[in-house]
C-alpha positions as a printed NumPy array, in Angstrom:
array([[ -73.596,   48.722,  -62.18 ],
       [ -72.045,   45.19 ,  -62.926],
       [ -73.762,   42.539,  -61.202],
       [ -71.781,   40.743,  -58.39 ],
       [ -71.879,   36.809,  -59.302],
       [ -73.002,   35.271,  -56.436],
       [ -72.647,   31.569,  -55.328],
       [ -75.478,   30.226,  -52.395],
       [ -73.229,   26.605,  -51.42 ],
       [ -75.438,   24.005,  -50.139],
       [ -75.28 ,   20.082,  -50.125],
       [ -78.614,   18.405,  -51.494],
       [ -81.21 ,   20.463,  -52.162],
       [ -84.088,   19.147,  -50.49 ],
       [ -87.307,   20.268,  -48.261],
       [ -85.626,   21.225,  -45.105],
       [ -85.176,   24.811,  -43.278],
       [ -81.686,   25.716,  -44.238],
       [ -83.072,   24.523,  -48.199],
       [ -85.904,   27.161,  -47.896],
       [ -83.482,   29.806,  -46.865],
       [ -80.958,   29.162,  -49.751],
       [ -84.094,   29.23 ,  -51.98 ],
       [ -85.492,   32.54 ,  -50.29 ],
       [ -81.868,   34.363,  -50.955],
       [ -82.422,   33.073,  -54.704],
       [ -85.616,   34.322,  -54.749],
       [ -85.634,   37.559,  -52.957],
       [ -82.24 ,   39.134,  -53.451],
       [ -82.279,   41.814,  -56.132],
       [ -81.63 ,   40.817,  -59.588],
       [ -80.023,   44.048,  -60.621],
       [ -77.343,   43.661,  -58.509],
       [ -76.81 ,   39.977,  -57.764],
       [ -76.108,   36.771,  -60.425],
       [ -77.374,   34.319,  -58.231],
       [ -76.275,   30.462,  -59.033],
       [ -77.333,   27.854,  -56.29 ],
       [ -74.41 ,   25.455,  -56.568],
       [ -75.435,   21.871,  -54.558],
       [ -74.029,   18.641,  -54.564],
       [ -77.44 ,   16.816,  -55.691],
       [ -80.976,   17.527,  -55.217],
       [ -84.2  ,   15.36 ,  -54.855],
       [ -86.441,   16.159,  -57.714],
       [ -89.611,   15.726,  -55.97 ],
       [ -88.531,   18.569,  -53.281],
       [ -90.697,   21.239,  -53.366],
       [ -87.801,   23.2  ,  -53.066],
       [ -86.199,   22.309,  -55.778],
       [ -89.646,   22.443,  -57.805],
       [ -89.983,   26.038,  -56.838],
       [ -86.073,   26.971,  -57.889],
       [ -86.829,   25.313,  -60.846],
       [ -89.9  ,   27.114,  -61.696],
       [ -88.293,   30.478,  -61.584],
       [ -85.225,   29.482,  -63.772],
       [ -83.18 ,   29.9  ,  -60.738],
       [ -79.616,   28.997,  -61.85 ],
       [ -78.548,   25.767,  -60.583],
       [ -75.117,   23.735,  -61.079],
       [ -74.987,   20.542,  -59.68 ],
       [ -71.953,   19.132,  -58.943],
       [ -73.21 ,   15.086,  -58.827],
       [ -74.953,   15.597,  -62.119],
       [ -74.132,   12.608,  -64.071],
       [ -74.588,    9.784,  -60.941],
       [ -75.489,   10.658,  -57.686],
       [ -75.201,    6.994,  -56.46 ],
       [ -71.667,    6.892,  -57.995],
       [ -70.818,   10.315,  -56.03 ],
       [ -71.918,    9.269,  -53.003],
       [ -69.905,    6.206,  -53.063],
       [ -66.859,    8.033,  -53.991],
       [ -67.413,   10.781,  -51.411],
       [ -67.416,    8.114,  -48.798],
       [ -64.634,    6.026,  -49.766],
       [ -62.476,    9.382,  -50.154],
       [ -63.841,   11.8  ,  -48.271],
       [ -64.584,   15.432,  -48.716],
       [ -61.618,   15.661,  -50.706],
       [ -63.327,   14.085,  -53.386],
       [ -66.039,   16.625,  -53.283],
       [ -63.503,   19.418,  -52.942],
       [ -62.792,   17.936,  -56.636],
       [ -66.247,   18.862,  -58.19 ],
       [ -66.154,   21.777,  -56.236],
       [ -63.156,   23.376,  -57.768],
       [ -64.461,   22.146,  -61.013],
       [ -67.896,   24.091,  -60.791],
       [ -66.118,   27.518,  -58.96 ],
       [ -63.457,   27.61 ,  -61.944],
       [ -66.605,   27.328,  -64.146],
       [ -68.837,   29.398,  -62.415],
       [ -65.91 ,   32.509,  -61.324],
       [ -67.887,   34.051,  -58.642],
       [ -67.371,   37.419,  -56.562],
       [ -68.904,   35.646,  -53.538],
       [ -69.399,   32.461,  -52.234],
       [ -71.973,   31.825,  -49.429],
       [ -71.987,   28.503,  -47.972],
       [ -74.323,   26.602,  -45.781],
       [ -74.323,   23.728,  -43.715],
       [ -71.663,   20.728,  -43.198],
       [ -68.982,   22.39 ,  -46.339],
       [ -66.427,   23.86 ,  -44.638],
       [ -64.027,   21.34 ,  -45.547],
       [ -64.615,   21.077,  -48.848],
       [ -63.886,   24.422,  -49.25 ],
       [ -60.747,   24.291,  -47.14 ],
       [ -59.458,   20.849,  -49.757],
       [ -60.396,   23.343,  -52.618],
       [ -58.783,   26.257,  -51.071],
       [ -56.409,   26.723,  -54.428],
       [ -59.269,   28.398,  -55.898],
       [ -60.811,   30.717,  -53.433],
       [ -58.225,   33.774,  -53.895],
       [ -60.168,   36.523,  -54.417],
       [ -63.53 ,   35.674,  -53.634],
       [ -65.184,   36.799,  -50.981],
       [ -66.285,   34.059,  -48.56 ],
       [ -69.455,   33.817,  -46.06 ],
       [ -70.963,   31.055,  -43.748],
       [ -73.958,   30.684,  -42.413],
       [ -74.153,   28.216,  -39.121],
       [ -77.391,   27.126,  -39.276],
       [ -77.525,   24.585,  -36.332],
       [ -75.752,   24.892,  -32.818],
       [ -72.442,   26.116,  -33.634],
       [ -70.702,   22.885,  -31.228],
       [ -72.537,   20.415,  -33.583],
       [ -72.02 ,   22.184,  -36.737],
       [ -68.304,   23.951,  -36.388],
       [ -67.175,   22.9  ,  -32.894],
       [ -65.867,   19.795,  -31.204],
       [ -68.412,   17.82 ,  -32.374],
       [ -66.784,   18.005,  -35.989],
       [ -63.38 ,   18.539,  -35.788],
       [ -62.959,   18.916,  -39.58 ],
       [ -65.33 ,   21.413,  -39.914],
       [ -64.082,   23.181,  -36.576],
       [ -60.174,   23.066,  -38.359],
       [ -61.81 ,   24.107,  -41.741],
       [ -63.594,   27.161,  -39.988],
       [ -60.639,   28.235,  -38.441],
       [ -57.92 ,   27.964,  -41.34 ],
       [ -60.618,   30.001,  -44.003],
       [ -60.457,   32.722,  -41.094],
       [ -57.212,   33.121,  -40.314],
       [ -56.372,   32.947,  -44.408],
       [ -59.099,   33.815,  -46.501],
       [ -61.495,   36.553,  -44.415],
       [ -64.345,   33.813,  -43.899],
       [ -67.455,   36.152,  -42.7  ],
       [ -69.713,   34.032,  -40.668],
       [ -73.331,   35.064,  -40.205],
       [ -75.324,   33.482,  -37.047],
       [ -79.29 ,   33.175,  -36.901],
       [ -79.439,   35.049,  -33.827],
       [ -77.736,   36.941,  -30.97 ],
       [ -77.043,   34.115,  -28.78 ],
       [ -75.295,   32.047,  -31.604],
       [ -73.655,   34.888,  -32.927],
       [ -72.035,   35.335,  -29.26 ],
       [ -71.2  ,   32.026,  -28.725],
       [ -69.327,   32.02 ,  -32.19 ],
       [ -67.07 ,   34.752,  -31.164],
       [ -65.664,   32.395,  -27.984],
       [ -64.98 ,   30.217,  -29.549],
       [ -62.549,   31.464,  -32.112],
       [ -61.908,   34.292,  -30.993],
       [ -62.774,   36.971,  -33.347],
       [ -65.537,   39.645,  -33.089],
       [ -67.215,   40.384,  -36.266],
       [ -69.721,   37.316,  -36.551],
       [ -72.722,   38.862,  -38.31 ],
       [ -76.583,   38.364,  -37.404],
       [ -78.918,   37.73 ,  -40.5  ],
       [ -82.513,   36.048,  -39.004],
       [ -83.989,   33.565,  -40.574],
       [ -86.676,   35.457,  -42.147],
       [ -90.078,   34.183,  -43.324],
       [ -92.52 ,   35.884,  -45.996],
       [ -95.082,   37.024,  -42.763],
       [ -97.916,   38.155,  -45.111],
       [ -98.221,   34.624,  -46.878],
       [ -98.899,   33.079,  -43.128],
       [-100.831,   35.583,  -42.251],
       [-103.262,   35.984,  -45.278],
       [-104.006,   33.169,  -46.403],
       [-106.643,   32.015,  -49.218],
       [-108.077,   28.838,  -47.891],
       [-109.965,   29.203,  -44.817],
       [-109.093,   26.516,  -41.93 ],
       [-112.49 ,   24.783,  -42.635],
       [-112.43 ,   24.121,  -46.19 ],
       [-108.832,   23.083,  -45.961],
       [-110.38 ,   20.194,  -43.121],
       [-112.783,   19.412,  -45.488],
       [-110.232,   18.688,  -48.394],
       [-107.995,   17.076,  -45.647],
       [-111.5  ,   14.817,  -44.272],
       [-111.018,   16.468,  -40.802],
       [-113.894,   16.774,  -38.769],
       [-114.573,   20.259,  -37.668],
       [-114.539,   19.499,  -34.077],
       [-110.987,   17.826,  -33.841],
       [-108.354,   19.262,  -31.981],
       [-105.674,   19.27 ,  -34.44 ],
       [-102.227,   18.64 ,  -33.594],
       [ -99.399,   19.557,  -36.022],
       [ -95.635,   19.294,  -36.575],
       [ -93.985,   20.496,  -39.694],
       [ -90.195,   19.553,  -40.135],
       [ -87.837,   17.1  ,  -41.624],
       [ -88.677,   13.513,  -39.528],
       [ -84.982,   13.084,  -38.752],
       [ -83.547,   12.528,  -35.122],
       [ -83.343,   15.986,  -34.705],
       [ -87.025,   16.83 ,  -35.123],
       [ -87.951,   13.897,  -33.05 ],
       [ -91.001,   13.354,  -34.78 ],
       [ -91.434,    9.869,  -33.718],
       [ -91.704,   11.209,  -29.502],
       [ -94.925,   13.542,  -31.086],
       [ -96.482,   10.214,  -32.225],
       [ -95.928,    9.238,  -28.951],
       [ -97.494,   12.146,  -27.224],
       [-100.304,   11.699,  -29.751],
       [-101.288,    8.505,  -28.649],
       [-101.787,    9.068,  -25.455],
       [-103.712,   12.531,  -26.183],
       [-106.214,    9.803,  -27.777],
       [-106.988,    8.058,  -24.692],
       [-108.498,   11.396,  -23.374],
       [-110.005,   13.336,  -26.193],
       [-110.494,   10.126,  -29.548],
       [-111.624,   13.12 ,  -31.433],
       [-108.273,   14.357,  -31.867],
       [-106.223,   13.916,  -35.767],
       [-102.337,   14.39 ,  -36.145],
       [-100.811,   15.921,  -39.085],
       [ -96.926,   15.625,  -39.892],
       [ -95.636,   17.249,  -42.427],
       [ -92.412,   17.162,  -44.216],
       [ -90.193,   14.226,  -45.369],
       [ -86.649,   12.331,  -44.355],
       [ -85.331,    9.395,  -42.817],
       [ -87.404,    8.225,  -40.682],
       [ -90.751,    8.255,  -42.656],
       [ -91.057,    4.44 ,  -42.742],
       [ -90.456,    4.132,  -39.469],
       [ -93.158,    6.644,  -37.949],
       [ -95.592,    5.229,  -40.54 ],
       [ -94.673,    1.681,  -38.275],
       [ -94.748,    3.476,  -35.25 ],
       [ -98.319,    4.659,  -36.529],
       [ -99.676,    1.313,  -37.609],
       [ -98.418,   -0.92 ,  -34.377],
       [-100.157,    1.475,  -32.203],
       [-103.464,    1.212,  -34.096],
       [-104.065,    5.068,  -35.172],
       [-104.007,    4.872,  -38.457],
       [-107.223,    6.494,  -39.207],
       [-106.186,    9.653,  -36.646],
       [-102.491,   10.595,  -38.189],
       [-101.697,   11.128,  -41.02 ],
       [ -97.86 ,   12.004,  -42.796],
       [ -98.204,   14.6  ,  -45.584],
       [ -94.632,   14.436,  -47.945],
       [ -93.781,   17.226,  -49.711],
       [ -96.346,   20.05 ,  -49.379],
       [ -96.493,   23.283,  -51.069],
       [ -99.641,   24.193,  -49.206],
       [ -97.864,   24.915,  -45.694],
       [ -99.614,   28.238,  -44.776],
       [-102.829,   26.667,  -45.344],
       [-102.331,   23.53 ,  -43.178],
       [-101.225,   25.569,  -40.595],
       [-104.536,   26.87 ,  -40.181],
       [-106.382,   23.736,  -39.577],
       [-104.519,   23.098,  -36.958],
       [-105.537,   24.142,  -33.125],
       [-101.848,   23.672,  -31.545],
       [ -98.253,   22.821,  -33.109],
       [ -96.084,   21.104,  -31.524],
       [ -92.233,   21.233,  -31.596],
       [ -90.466,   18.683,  -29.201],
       [ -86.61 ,   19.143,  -30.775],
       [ -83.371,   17.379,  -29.124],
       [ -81.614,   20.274,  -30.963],
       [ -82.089,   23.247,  -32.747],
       [ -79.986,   26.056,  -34.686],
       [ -83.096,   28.55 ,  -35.088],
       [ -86.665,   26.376,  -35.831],
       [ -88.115,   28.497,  -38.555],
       [ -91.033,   26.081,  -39.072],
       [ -92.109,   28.009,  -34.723],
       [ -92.136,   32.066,  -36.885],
       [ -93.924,   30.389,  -39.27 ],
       [ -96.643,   28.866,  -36.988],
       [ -97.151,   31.602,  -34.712],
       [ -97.036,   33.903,  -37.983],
       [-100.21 ,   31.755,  -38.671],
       [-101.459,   32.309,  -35.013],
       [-101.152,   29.017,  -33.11 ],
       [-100.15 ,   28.453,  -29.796],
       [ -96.831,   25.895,  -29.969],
       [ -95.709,   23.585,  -27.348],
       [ -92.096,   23.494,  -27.982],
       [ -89.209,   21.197,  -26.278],
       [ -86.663,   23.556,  -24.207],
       [ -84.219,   22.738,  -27.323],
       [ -85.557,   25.389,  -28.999],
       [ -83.772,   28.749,  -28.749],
       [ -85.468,   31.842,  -26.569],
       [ -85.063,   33.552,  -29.956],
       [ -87.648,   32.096,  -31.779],
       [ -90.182,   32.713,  -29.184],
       [ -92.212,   35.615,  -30.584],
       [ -95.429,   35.487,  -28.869],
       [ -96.955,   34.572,  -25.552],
       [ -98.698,   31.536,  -26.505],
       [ -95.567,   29.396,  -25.934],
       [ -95.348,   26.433,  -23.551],
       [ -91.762,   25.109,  -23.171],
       [ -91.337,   21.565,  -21.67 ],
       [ -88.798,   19.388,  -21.053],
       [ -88.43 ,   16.283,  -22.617],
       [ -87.355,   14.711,  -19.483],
       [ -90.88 ,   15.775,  -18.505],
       [ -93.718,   13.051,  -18.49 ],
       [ -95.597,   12.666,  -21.342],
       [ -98.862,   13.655,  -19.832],
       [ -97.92 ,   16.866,  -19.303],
       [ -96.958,   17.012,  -22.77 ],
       [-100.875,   16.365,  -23.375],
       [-102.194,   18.544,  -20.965],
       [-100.614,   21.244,  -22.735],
       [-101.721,   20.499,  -25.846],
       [-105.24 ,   19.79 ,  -24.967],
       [-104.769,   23.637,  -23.097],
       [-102.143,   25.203,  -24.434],
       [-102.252,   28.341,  -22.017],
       [ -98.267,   29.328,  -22.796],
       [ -95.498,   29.702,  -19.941],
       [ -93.123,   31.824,  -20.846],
       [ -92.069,   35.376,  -19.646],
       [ -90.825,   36.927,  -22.118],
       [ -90.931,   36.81 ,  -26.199],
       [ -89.41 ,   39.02 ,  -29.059],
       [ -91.18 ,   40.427,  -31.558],
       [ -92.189,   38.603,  -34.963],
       [ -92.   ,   41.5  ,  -37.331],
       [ -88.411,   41.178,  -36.647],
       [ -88.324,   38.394,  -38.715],
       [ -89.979,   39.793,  -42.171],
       [ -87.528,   37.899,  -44.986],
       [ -88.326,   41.393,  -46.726],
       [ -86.152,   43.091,  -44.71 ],
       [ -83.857,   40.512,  -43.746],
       [ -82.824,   40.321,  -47.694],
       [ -81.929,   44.022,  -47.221],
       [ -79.875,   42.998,  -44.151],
       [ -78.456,   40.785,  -46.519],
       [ -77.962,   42.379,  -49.88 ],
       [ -75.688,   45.608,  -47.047],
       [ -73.432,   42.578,  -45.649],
       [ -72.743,   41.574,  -49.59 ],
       [ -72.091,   45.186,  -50.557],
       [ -70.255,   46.327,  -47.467],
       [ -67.474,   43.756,  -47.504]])
């Protein structure tokens, strides 16, 4: 059987949960019947994604190899024209059967729509389909629609809901639903016990550890679980707060940290390979989102067994246990403590987590790629 060359499309590869999935489908899918090349614009080289494509000669083709600063600066003089450019460059190179983008590159695709006859084209919408392909980006929204209408775009939602919601609004009937999958057995069985990993970590064994794992971008609201944080302190000063993950706003949570005088009781951890076992020294997670597409880092943390105090942001979908208390974050921040400090969960109803095994969500996968 020939293999089907097969293009993942993603901007920079960096630590984030759309990054993990493009590196999963690299991973995962079955080399006898897929070429896989992950084709990005740049990547940061201290991502642990990209350290873990890289380690298992993952194919890669960057399309801002020679100067990313110089890219940048052209991409934002010209616009996604310009990275239409490199993109036609790489696809003319590269000649794949498929092309499976993620994220904001829609319209690049659409300005480098010249070379896209007789590929086969899927999109993943990995954030609210409004702020990701709907009025909140026009250009994306118009890019959406023309590769539908003209060259059989197949879009694939994270869940039900999205997938529904997709369908209004253009229209058509065929979105597909691929979960966001997560290897359960790693979180599950892990190596480290939650003890020695405290130890390692200096963690006392009778803190109540709070934990957030994400990109700290507005989005994650990271800075809001500082808050929190703090004034969980003033009622149990035995407490410690891990956040894990990189992005924007690192400097400023590591002010946010130091002007409120808790330097000694949270603690920022960049770029960690060792997710499953930080997850179990914590007691609670916490996941106050203004928005969210799916939340991957919530299967992973109840996959590890933690009861999660989520923002209402968060999609019903993701909720695959009982210990879940939803808030609002119009609600006071004391009762974001209380549940913390007794995280009891609230909700009524919850899915089921073996639903989202990556094992058979690659097989989910690998039929969609075959079947059209």
């Amino acid at each position: 059987m020939k293999k089907i060359k097969l293009v993942e499309f993603i901007g920079r590869i960096q630590d984030g949960g759309a990054e993990t999935l493009v590196k999963d489908y690299a991973l995962m899918l079955d080399k006898e019947k897929f070429d896989v090349t992950v084709l990005c614009e740049d990547y940061k080289e201290n991502s642990t994604i990209y350290k873990t494509l890289k380690e298992n000669g993952v194919k890669m083709k960057v399309m801002y190899e020679k100067s990313f600063f110089i890219n940048k600066v052209l991409a934002r003089l010209l616009g996604k024209r310009y990275v239409a450019i490199l993109f036609k460059k790489a696809i003319r190179e590269l000649q794949p059967d498929i092309i499976h983008t993620h994220l904001e590159l829609l319209e690049v695709m659409y300005h480098g729509k010249e070379v896209l006859q007789g590929i086969r084209l899927f999109f993943t919408c990995h954030n609210p389909p409004q702020k990701l392909i709907g009025e909140e980006r026009p250009g994306e929204r118009d890019a959406c629609r023309y590769l539908l209408d003209h060259n059989d775009l197949h879009i694939i939602a994270l869940h039900e809901g999205m997938a529904k919601e997709i369908e209004e609004m253009f229209g058509i009937e065929n979105v597909s639903v691929i979960r966001n999958g997560i290897d359960l057995d790693r979180f599950r069985n892990v190596d480290i016990l939650g003890p020695e990993k405290r130890k390692e970590l200096n963690i006392p064994d009778d803190a109540l550890v709070v934990g957030q794992v994400g990109r700290f971008t507005y989005q994650k609201n990271p800075e809001f679980t500082v808050a929190v944080f703090n004034e969980l302190l003033k009622k149990n000063d035995k407490a410690r707060l891990l956040l894990i993950g990189r992005g924007k706003q690192e400097e400023s949570l590591r002010k946010q940290i130091r002007q409120l005088g808790i330097e000694d009781k949270a603690e920022l951890l960049i770029a960690r390979r060792d997710i499953p076992e930080l997850l179990k020294t914590m007691d609670v997670f916490m996941l106050p989102s203004r928005f969210e597409g799916f939340g991957i880092v919530l299967v992973e943390a109840q996959a590890a067994g933690l009861p999660c105090v989520v923002s209402d942001n968060v999609p019903e979908q993701v909720y695959l246990s009982k210990n879940i208390t939803k808030l609002s974050l119009e609600d006071d921040i004391d009762t974001w403590v209380d549940a913390l400090m007794h995280p009891q969960g609230n909700i009524e109803k919850w899915g089921n987590i073996e639903d989202y095994d990556m094992k058979k969500e690659i097989r989910n996968l690998e039929d969609l790629y075959l079947s059209l």
